[in-house]
N, C-alpha and C positions, 0 to 999 in steps of 0.2 A: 504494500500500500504506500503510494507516493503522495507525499503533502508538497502543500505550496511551501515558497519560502513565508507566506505571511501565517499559515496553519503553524510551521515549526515555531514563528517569532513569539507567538498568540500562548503557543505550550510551553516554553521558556517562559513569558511574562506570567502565565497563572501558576506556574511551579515556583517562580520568585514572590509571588504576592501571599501573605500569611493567610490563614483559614479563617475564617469568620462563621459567625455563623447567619447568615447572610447571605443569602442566593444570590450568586451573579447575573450580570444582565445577560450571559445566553443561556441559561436557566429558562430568566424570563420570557425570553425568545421563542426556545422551545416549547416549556410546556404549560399548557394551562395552570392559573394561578392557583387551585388546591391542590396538584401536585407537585410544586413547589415549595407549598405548606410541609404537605405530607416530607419531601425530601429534607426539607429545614428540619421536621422535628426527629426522622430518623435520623439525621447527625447530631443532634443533641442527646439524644439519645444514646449514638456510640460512643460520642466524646462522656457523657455522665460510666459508659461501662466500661468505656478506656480506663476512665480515671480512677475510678472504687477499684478494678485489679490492680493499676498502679501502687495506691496506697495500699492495699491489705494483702498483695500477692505474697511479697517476700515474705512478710510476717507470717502467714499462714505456710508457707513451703516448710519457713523455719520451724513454728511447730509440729507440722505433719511429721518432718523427718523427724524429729525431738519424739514426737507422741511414737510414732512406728517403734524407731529404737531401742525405748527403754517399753515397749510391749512384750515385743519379741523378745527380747533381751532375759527378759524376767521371766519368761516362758522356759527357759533353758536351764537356769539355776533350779525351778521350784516342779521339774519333768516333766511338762506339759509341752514342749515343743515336739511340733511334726518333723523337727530339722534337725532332730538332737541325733538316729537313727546316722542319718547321711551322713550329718557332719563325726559319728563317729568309726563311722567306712570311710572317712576320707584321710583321716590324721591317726589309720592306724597304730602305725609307730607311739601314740601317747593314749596314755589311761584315760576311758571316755568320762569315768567318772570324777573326773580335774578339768580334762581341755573342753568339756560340755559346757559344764557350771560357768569357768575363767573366763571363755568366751560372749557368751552369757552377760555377765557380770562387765563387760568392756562394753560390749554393745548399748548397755544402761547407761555407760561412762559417756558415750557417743551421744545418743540420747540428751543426757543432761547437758554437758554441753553446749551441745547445738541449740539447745531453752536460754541460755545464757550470753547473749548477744559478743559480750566482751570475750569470751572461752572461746569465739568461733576459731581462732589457728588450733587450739586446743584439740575443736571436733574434728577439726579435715586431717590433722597431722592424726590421728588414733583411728578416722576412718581409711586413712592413707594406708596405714599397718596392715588395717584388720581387710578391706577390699580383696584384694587379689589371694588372699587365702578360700575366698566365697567362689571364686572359679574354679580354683581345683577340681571337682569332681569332675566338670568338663573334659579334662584330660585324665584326671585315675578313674573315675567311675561314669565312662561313654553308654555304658550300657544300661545305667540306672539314669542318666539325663536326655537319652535319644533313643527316637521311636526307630526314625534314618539318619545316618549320620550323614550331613552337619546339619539339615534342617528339619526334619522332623522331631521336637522336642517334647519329652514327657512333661506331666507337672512339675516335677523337680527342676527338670531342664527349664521350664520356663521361671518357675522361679530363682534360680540363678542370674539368669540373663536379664531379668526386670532390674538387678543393679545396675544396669546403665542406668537407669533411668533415676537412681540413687545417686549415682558421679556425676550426672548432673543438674542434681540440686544442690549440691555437696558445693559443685564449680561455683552455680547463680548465687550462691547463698556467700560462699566465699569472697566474690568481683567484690563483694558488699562493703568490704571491710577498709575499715580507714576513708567511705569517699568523702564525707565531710570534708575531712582535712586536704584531702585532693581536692575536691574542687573549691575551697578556702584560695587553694593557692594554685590552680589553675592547671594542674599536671595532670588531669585527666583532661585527652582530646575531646571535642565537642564535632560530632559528627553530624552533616545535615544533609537532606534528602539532595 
């Protein structure tokens, strides 16, 4: 699809002009004036659900993984964990009824933590440790995490692999850290569309 030079000029100046909420005049060009309405209030609208995730997202990530952690965690010490089994097929070489509980008992540490805003190097440096121990079975026990190897995944295998999805909260929640004082003093770049 070929634009004029005056179409390209037109998309440059409304990508430079800030957002309003305020229907443009080819808006009003186009389309009749209650679906203009209507467009006005569906970007009030996404700007109001931009903004409520903005504020409450990280806080909520943070506790999720904080709640998750010391859940599970606690599940382990007190022998209710479905993962106690696997994880003590996996770290054969040690006595299940030490590295069950230990484990356990870190993951609570992870947990807390992460509830503690100022602790966050604390959380990622302990979930740093304890992460790549959660793959193992992947590679000692294929046949208890795979239906077909490499993509067909049992439950287990699936919950192993949902730790990505852990390292990067672990990441979003980490970026966190210190930006006050970064953007006090200007060291964090300011990226624009």
């Amino acid at each position: 699809h070929v634009r004029s030079r005056r179409q390209r000029q037109m998309c440059i100046r409304d990508r430079n002009q800030p957002r309003t909420n305020t229907p443009d005049s080819h808006s009003l060009a186009i389309y009749p004036r209650s679906m203009v309405n209507i467009q006005q209030r569906l970007r009030e609208l996404d700007d109001a659900v931009v903004g409520l995730m903005g504020r409450i997202g990280l806080p909520f990530l943070r506790v999720g993984i904080g709640v998750i952690f010391i859940w599970f965690g606690l599940l382990k010490p007190l022998g209710l964990s479905p993962a106690a089994e696997l994880l003590a097929r996996t770290v054969y070489w040690w006595t299940p009824e030490i590295v069950v509980p230990a484990l356990g008992w870190w993951e609570v540490a992870i947990g807390v933590t992460f509830l503690i805003p100022r602790l966050t190097r604390v959380a990622i440096f302990l979930l740093t440790v304890q992460m790549p121990g959660t793959f193992l079975p992947l590679a000692l026990l294929p046949e208890v995490c795979f239906t077909v190897f490499p993509w067909g995944l049992t439950l287990e295998g699936q919950y192993i692999v949902k730790n990505l999805i852990i390292i990067g909260a672990a990441m979003a929640i980490g970026s966190t850290i210190e930006t006050k004082r970064r953007l006090r003093t200007r060291s964090i770049p300011v990226l624009s569309d």
